[in-house]
C-alpha positions in Angstrom: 86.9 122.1 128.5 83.7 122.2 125.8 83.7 121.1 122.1 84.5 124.1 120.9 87.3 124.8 122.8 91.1 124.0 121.7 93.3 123.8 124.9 96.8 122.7 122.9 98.8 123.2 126.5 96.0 121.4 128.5 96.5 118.4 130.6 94.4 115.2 128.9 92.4 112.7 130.6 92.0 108.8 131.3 89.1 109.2 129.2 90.4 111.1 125.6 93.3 109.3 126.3 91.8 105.9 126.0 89.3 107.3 123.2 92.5 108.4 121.0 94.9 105.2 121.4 91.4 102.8 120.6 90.7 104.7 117.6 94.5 105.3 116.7 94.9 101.9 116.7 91.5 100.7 115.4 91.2 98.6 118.3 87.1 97.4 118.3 85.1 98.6 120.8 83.5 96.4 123.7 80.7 96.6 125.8 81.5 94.5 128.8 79.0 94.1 131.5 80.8 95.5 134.4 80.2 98.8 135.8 83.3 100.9 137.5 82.0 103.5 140.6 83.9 106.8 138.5 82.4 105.7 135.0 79.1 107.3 135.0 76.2 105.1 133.0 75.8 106.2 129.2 78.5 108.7 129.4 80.4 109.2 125.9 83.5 107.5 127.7 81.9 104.2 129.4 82.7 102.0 126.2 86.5 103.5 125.6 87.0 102.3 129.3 85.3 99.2 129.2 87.0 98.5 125.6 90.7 99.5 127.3 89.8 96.7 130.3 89.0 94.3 127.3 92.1 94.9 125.1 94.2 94.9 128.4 94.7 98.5 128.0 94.0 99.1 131.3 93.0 97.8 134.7 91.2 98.8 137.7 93.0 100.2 140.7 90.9 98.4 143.5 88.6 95.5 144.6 85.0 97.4 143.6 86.4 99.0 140.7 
C-alpha cells in the first residue's frame, strides 16, 4: 500500500495500528533506547512501537525482541 492509495477492505498492520490508537488517544510519544530485530532504525513506525512498549500497549514476543 502507498500514500495515495485507499485500501478500505485491506487488512492493517502492528504498525498503523499502533500509530492510530496513540494518536486517538493522545497518548505522548516515547523514544526508548531499545531496538527490536523487525523495527527497522528511523523508520516512520520505530517511535509508535517503542511508545506502545512504554504505555504498555504492547510487548515483545521473545527474549531478543
Amino acid at each position: 500500500m502507498s500514500e495515495d492509495t485507499f485500501n478500505p477492505d485491506g487488512n492493517i498492520t502492528r504498525e498503523q495500528f499502533l500509530k492510530i490508537l496513540i494518536n486517538a488517544f493522545g497518548i505522548q510519544k516515547q523514544n526508548l533506547n531499545i531496538e527490536f530485530k523487525d523495527v527497522r532504525k528511523n523508520a516512520w513506525y520505530e517511535e509508535f512501537v517503542k511508545t506502545g512498549v512504554a504505555s504498555g500497549i504492547v510487548k515483545g514476543q521473545s527474549a531478543d525482541k
